[in-house]
SEDOVO-306278 format. One record per atom (N, C-alpha, C): x, y, z; residue in three letters. Coordinates in steps of 0.05 Angstrom, whole numbers, plus 5000, padded with zeros to 4 digits. Layout:
XYZALA;...
END
This chain:
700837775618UNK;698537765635UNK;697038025635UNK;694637935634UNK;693238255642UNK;690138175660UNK;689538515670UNK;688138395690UNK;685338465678UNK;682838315679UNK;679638385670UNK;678138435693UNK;676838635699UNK;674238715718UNK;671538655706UNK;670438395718UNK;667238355708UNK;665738465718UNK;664138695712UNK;662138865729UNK;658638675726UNK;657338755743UNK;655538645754UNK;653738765734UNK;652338605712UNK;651138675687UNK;648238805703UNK;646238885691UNK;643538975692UNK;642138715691UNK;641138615707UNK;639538325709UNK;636838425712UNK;635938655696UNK;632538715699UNK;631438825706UNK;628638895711UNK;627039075720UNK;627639315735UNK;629739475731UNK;631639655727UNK;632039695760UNK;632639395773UNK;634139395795UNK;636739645801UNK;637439725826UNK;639839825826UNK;642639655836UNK;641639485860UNK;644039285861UNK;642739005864UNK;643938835873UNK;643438615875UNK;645638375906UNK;643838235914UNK;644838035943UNK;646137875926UNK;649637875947UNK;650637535936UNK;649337365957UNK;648637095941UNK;648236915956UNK;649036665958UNK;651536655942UNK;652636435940UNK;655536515925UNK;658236485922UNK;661236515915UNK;660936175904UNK;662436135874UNK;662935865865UNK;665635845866UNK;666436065870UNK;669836105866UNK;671136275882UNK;673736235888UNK;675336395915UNK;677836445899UNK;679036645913UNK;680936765910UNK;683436615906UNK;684236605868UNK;686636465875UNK;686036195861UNK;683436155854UNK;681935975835UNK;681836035803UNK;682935835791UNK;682635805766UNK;680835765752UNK;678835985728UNK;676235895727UNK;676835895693UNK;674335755679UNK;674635805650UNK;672735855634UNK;672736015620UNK;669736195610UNK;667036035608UNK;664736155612UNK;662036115620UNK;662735865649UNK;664135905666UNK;664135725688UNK;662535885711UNK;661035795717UNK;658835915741UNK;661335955766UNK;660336285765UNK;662136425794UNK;660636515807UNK;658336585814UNK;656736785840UNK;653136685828UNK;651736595852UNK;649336675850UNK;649036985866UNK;646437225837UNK;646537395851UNK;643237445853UNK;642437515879UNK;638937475880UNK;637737825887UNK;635737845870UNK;634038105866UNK;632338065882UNK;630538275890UNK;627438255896UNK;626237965893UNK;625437955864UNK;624937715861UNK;625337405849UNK;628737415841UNK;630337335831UNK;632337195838UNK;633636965837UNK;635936925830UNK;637936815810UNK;639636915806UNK;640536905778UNK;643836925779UNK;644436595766UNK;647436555761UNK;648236715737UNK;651136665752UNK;652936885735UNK;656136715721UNK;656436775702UNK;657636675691UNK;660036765683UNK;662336755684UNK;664736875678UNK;664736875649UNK;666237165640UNK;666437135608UNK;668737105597UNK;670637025618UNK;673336995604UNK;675236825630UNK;677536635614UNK;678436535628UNK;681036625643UNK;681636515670UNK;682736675686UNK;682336565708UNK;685036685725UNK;685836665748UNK;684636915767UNK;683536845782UNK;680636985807UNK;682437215822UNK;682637435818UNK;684537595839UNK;682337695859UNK;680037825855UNK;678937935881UNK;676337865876UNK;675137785902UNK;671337795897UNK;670338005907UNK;667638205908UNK;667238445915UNK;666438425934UNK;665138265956UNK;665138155970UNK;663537915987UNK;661937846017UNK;662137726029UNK;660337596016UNK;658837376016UNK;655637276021UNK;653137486041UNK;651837586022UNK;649837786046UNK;650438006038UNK;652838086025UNK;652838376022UNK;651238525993UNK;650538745987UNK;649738795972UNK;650738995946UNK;651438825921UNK;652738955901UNK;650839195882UNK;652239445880UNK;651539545853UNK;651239475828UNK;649439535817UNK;650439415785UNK;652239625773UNK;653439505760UNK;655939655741UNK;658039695769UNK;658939575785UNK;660939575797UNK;661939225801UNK;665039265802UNK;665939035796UNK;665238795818UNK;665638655812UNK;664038355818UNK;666038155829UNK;668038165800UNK;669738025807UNK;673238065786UNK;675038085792UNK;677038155776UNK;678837965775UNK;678937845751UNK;681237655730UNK;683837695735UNK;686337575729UNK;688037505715UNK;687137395690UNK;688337485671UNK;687837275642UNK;690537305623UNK;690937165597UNK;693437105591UNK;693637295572UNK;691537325553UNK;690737615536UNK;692137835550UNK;692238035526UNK;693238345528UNK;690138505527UNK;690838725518UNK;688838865517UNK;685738845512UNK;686438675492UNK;683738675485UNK;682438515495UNK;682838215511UNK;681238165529UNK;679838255555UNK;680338645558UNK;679738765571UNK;676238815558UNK;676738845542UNK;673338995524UNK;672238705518UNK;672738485532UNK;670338255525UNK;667338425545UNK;666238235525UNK;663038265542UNK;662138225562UNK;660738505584UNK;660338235606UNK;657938025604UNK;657837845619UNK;658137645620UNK;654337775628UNK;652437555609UNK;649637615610UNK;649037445641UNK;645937395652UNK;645537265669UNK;644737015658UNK;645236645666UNK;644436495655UNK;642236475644UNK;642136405618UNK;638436375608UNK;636836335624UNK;637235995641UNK;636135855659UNK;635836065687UNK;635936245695UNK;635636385717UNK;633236215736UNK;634436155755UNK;631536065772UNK;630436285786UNK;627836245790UNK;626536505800UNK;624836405826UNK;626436505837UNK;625436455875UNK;623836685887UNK;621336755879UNK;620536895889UNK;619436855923UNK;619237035942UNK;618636995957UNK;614936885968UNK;615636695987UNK;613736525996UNK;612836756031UNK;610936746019UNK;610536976042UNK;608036846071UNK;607636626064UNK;605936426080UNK;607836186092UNK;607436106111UNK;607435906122UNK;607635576120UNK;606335526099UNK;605135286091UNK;606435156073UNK;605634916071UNK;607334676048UNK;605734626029UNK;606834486011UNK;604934335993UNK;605434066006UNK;602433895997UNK;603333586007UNK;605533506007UNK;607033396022UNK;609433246025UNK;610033025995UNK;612833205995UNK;612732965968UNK;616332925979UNK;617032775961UNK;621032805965UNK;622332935943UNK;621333285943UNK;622733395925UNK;625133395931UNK;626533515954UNK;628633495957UNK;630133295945UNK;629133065947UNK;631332825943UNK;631332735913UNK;628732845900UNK;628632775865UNK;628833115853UNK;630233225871UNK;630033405852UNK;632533455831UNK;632533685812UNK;634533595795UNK;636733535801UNK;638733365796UNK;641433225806UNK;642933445802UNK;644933445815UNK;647833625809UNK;650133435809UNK;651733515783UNK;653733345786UNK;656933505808UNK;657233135823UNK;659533255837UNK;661933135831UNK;664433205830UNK;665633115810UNK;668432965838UNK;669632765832UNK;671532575859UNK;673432695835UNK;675732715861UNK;678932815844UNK;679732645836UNK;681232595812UNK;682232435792UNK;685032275813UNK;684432005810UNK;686431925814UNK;689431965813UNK;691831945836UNK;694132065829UNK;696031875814UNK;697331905794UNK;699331735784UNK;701331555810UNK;701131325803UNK;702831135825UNK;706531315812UNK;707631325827UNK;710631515825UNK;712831215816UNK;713731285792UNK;715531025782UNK;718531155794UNK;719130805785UNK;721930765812UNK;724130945783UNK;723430935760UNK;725631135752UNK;724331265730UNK;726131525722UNK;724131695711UNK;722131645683UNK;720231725681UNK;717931735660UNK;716531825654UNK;715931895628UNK;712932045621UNK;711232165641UNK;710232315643UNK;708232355655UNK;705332105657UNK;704032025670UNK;701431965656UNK;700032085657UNK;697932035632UNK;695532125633UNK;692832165651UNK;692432465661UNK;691332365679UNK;688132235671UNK;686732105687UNK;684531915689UNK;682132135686UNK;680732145666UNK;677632215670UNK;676332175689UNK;675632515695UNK;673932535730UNK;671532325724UNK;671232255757UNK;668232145750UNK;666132325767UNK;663032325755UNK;661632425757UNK;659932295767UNK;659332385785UNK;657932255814UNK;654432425817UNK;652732305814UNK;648932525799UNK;648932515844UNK;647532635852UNK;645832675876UNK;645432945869UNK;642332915888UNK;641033175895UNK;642033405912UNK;641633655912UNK;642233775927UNK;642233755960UNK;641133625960UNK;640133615997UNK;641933325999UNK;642533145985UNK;644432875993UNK;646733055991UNK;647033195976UNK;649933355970UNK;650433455999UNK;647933636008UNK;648733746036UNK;649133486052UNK;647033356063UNK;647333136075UNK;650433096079UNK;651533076061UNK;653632786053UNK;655733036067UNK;655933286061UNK;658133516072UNK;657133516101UNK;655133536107UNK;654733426142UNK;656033266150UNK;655433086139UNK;657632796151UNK;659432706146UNK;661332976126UNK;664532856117UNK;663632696097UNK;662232646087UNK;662532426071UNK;663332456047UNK;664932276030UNK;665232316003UNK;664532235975UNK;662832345966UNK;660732215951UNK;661732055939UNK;664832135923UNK;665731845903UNK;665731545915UNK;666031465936UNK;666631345959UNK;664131205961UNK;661931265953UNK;658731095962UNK;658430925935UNK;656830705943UNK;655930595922UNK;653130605919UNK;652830565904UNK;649730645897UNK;648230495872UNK;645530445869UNK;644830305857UNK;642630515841UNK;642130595813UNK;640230695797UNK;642230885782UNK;640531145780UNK;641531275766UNK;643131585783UNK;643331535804UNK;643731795832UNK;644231645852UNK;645531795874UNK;646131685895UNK;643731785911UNK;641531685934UNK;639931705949UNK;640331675976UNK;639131855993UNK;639031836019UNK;639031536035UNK;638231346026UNK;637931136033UNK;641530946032UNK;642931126004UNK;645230955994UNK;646631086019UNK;647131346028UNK;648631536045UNK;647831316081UNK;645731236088UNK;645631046098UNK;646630806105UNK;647030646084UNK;647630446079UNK;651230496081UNK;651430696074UNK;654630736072UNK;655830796106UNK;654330936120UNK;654131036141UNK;654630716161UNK;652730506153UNK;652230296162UNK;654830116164UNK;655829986143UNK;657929886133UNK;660230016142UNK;660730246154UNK;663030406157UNK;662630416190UNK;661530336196UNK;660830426236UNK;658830656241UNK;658830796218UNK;657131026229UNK;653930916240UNK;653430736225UNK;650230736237UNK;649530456250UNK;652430346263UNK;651730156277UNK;650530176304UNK;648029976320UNK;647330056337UNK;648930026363UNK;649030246383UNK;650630216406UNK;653630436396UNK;654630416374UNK;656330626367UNK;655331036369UNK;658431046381UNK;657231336394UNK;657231486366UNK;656231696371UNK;655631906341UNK;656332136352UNK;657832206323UNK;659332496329UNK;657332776332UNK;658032956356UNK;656533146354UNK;656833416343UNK;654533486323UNK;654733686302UNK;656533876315UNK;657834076315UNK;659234236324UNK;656434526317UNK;657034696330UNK;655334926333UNK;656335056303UNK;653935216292UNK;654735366266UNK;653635656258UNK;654535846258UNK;653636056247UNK;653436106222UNK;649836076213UNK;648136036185UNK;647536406184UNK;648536576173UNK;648536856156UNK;645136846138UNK;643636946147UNK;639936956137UNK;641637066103UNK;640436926094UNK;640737096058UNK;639336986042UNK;639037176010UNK;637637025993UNK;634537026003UNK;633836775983UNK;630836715991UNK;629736686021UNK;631436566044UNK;630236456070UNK;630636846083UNK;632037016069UNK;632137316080UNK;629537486082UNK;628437396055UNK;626837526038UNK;624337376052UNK;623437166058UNK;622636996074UNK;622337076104UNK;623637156115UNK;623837246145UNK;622437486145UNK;624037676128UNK;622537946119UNK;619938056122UNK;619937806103UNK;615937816094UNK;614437696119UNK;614837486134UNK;613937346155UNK;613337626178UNK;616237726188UNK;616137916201UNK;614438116194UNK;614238206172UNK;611738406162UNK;609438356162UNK;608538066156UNK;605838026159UNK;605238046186UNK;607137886199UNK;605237806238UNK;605638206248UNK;607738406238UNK;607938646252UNK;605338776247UNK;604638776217UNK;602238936206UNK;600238826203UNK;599438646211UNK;597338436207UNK;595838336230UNK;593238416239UNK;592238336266UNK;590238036266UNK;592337896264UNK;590637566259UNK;589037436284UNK;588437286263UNK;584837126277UNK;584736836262UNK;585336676280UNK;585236416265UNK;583136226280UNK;580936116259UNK;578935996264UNK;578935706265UNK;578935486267UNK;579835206265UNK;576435126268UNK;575634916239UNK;572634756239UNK;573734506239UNK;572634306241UNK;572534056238UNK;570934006214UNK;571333786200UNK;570433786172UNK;570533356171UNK;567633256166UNK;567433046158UNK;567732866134UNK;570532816123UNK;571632756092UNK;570632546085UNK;569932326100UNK;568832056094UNK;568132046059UNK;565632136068UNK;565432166030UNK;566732316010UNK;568332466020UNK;569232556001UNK;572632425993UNK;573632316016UNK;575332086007UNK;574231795994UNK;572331745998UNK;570931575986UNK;569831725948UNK;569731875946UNK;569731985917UNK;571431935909UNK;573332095919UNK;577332145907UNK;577131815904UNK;577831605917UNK;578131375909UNK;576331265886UNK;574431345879UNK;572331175864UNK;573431405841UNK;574731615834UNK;573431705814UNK;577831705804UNK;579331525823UNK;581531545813UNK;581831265808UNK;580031085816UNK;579930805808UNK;579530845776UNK;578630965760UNK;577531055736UNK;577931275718UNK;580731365730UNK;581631645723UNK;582231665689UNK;583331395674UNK;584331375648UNK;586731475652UNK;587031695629UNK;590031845630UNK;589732025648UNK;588932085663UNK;588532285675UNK;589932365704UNK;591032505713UNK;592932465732UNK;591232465760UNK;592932225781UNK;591832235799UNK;590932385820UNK;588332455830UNK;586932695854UNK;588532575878UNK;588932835882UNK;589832855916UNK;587132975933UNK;587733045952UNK;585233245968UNK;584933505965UNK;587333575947UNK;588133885949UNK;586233945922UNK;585833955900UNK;583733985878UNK;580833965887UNK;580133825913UNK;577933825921UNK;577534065935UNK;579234165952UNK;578834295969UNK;579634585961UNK;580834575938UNK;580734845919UNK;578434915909UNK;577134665891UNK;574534725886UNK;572034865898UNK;572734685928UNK;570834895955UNK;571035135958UNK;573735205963UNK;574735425976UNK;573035645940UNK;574135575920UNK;574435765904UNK;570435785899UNK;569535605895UNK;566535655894UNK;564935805921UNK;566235715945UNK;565935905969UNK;565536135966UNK;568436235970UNK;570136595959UNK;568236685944UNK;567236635921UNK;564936755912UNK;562936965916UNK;561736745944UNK;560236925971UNK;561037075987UNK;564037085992UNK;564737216009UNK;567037486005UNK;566537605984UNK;568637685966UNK;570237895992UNK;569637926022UNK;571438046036UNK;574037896040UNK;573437676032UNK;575337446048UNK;577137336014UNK;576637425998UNK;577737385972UNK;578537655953UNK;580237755978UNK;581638055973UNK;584138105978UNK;584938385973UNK;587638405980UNK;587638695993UNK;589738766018UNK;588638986025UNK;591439186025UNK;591539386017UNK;593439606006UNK;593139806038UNK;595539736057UNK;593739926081UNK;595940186089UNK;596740256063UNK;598040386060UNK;595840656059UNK;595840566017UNK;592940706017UNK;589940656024UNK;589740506045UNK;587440356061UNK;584740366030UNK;586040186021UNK;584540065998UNK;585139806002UNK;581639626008UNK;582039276007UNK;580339355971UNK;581239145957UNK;580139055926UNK;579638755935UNK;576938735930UNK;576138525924UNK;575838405898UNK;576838145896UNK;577338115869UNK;574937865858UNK;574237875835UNK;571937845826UNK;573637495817UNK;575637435799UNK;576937175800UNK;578737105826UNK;578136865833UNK;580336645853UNK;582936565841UNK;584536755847UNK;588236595844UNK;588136565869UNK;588336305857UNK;588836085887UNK;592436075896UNK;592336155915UNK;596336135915UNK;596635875937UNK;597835665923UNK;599435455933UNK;601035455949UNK;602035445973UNK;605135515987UNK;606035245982UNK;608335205972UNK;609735055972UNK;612635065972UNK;614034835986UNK;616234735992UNK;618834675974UNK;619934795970UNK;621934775954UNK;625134725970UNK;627234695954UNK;629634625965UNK;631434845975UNK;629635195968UNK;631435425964UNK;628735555993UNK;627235476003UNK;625635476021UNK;622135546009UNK;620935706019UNK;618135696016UNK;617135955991UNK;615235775971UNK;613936045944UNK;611735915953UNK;610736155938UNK;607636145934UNK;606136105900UNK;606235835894UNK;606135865870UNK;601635975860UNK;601535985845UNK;598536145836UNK;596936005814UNK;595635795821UNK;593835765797UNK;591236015790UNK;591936055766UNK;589936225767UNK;586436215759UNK;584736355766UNK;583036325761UNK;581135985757UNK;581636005792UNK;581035695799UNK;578235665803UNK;576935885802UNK;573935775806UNK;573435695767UNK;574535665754UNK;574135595727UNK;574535335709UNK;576335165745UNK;577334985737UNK;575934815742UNK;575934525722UNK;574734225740UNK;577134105763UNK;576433935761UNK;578033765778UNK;580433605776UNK;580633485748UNK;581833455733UNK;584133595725UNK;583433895712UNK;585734055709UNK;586834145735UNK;584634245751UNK;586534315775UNK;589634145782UNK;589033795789UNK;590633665788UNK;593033665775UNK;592533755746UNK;594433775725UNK;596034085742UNK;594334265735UNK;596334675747UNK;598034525786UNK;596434455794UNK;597434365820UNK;600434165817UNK;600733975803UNK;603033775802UNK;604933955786UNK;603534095767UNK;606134305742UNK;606734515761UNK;605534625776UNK;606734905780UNK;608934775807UNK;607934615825UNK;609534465853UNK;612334455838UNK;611734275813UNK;614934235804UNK;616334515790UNK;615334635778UNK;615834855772UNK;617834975791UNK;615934985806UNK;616735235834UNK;620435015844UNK;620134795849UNK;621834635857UNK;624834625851UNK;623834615817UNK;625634615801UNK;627234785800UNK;625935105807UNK;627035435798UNK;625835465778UNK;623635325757UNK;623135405732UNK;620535615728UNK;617935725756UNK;616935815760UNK;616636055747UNK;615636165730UNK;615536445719UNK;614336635744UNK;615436905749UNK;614337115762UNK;612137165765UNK;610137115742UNK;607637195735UNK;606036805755UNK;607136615755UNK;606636355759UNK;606736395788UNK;608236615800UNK;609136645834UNK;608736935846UNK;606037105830UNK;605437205840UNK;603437315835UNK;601037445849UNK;598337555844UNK;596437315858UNK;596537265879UNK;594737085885UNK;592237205906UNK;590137115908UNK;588037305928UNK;587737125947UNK;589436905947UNK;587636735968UNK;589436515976UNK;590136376003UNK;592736195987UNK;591135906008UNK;592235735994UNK;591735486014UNK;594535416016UNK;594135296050UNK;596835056051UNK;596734856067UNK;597834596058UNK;597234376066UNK;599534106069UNK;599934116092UNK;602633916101UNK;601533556085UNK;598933566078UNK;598133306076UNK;598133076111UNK;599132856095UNK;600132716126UNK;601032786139UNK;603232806141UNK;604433076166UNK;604133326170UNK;600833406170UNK;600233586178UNK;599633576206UNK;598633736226UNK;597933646257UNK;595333726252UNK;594333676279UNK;592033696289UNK;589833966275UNK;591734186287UNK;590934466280UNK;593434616277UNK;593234806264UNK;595535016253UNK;594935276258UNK;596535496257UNK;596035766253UNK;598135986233UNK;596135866197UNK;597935986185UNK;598136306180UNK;600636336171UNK;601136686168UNK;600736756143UNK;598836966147UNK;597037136118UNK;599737186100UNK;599337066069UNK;601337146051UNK;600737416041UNK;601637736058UNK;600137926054UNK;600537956021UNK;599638106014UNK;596738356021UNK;594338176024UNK;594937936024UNK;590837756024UNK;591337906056UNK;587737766043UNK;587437786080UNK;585937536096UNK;587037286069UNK;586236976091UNK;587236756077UNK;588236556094UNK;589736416086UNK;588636166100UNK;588835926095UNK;587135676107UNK;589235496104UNK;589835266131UNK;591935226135UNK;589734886134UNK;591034736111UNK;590334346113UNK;591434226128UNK;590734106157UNK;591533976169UNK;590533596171UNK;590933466170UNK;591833146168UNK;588733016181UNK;588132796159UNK;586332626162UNK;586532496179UNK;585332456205UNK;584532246219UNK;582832136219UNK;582731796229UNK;580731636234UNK;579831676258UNK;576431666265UNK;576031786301UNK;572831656300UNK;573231516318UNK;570031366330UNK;568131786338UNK;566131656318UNK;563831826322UNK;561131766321UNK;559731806342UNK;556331816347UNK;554631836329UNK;553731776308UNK;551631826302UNK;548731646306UNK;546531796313UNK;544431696305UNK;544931506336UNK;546031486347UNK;546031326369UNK;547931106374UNK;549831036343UNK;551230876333UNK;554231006340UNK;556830846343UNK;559030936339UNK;560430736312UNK;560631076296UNK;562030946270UNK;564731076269UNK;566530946253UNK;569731076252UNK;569131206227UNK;569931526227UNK;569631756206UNK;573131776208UNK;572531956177UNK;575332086173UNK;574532366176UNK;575232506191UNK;575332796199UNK;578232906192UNK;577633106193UNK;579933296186UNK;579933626196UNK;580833786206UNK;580933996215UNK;582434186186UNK;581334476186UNK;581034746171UNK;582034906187UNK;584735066181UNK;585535216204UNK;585235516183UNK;582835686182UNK;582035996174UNK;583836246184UNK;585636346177UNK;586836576184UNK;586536806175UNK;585137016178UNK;584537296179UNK;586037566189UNK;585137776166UNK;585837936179UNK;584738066182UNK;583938216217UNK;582338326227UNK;580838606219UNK;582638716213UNK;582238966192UNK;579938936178UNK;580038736167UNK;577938706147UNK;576138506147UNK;576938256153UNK;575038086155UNK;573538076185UNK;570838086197UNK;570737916227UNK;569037686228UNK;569437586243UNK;568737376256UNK;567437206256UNK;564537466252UNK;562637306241UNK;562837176213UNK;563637396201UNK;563937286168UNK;565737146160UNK;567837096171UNK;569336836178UNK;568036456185UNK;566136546204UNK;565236306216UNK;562536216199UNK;561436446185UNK;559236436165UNK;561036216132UNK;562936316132UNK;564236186107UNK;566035976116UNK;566435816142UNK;567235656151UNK;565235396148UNK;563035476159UNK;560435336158UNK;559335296130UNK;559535466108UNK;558835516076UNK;560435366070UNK;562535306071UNK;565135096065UNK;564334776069UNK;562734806086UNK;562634456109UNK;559934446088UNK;558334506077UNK;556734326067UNK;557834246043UNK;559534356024UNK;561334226000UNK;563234045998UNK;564634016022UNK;566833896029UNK;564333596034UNK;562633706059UNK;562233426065UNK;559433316054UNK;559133446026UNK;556433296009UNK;558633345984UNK;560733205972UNK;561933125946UNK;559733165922UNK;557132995922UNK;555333065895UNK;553533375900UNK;554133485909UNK;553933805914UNK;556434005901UNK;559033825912UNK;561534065916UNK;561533885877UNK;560433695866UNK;562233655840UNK;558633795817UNK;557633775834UNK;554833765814UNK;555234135806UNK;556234325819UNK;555734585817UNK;553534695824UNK;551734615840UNK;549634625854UNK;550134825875UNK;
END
């Protein structure tokens, strides 16, 4: 036997240590080369780690949350090798690294069910035990695990509720929130009038992305003297476009509201280049920037990025649609490039349907405005003497005071409302 120390390789941009945020393996665990042992997360990073040799787990360096050096040990082997499995390589960071940069806003992307389509993880049910014969025999063979697809969030789900994934039945290609249900149902859990067990209290340790997340949140509302403006905005026609012009789309992928209202915002900003900046108040330098990176906040399963189309006043409508659906999954997936999740001057965010009334989102600093989409309603309105049912929708404007006021806020609030609510204006370039 001899023993191997995996040190914590250089994962880049000539970091000095790096957050664990996740242990795949414990003390005393049998692992076997390239088997995923530790997620470890940078600045703007996170990035699995892979064991380079096989072996029995003697020490981890330590807790979840704590913070490792690079070139100090990580994690130390048993292995069956002599010496020279001492000088194996360490162990690179996975190719696939997902990159969780931090989401420094507030906001969602439209509601979609990433969580529940996002990529599967396989979970594997313990192999059946040999029935014990009445006199002695062979061993048998044991039974090929089976491999059970759900998403990460049914995975959690299902560890909420004890449950055991081999144990569900399921119909497609994954097990779904709906099957975890159904199982729940059939077993007493979700019969009506049956009592339900109560969660027991839990201490959740902030780490990783939702750390980095808090961080930033905390920094913006400490250094940041906000001002949030809320307009009312009449969509009628311009939901009446989106329908007529997706009745007819061809190949072309279907418009949401959000490509419309990029288009506004980014032909807006134009005029207002205080409000399409970034402000350095360190060295009390705001740069106004002459192109719109529009930054997305969106929702992911590892918590909130900001993904960046860039140079959106350049876009039609069309492509927008296309950068908007690629980068959401991008970001979702972990497959987001750095450069894809950061540099943005401006960010929108938008719950879709489940957005409320009005919002008050938090500046993804250094901008200094961020506009929060809140949810279409139907609402009897006056005109002309008449009551007609409009679709309205509310604009929630967030500023930062420093730099933007008030007036020039409510001037490009109002500059906004004639594009939004004249469609052959906001598409003509007029």
């Amino acid at each position: 036997m001899a023993r191997y120390e995996f040190r914590l390789p250089d994962i880049g941009e000539g970091i000095a240590e790096a957050e664990i945020v996740a242990w795949h393996v414990k003390v005393g665990d049998m692992v076997g080369e390239d088997q995923q042992i530790a997620d470890m997360m940078t600045d703007k990073a996170t990035v699995e780690m892979e064991s380079p040799v096989s072996g029995k787990v003697l020490r981890l360096a330590g807790e979840v949350g704590d913070m490792i050096p690079i070139g100090s040990v990580l994690v130390e082997f048993e292995t069956e090798g002599g010496a020279a499995e001492q000088d194996a390589p360490a162990a690179a960071p996975a190719d696939a690294a997902r990159e969780d940069t931090v989401a420094l806003s507030d906001g969602l992307v439209a509601p979609t069910q990433a969580q529940e389509e996002a990529v599967p993880v396989l979970d594997e049910a313990p192999a059946p035990k040999a029935e014990p014969a009445a006199a002695p025999a062979p061993k048998a063979e044991p039974e090929a695990k089976a491999h059970v697809l759900a998403s990460p969030a049914v995975r959690q789900r299902a560890r909420d509720l004890g449950i055991d994934l081999s144990q569900v039945r399921y119909a497609g290609d994954r097990i779904r929130h709906a099957d975890l249900d159904a199982f729940l149902l059939y077993n007493g859990g979700g019969i009506a009038g049956a009592p339900r067990a109560r969660r027991q209290d839990e201490a959740v340790k902030v780490v990783g992305l939702r750390r980095k997340i808090a961080e930033n949140m905390q920094e913006a509302k400490r250094r940041i003297p906000h001002f949030t403006l809320v307009e009312e905005y009449d969509v009628t026609a311009l939901e009446q476009t989106r329908a007529m012009m997706n009745s007819d789309r061809g190949d072309n992928p279907k418009l949401t509201m959000l490509p419309f209202l990029i288009t506004a915002f980014a032909r807006t900003l134009a005029d207002y280049p205080q409000i399409n900046a970034t402000y350095d108040d360190e060295a009390q330098i705001v740069t106004r920037h002459g192109a719109v990176h529009m930054g997305m906040a969106t929702q992911t399963p590892n918590g909130l990025m900001v993904a960046v189309i860039r140079n959106a006043e350049g876009r039609d409508l069309w492509n927008l649609a296309r950068e908007v659906a690629r980068l959401a999954e991008a970001a979702r997936t972990g497959k987001a490039t750095r450069e894809e999740l950061s540099g943005s001057t401006f960010t929108i965010s938008s719950l879709g349907p489940m957005g409320g009334i009005t919002s008050t989102p938090v500046i993804n600093r250094p901008e200094v405005g961020i506009v929060a989409v809140n949810k279409v309603r139907e609402t009897p309105v006056v005109i002309d003497g008449e009551l007609e049912i409009r679709k309205l929708m509310n604009l929630s404007l967030s500023c930062d005071h420093r730099v933007v006021d008030g007036w020039d806020a409510a001037l490009f609030m109002q500059d906004l409302k004639k594009l939004i609510e004249n469609p052959l204006k906001l598409l003509s370039g007029a």
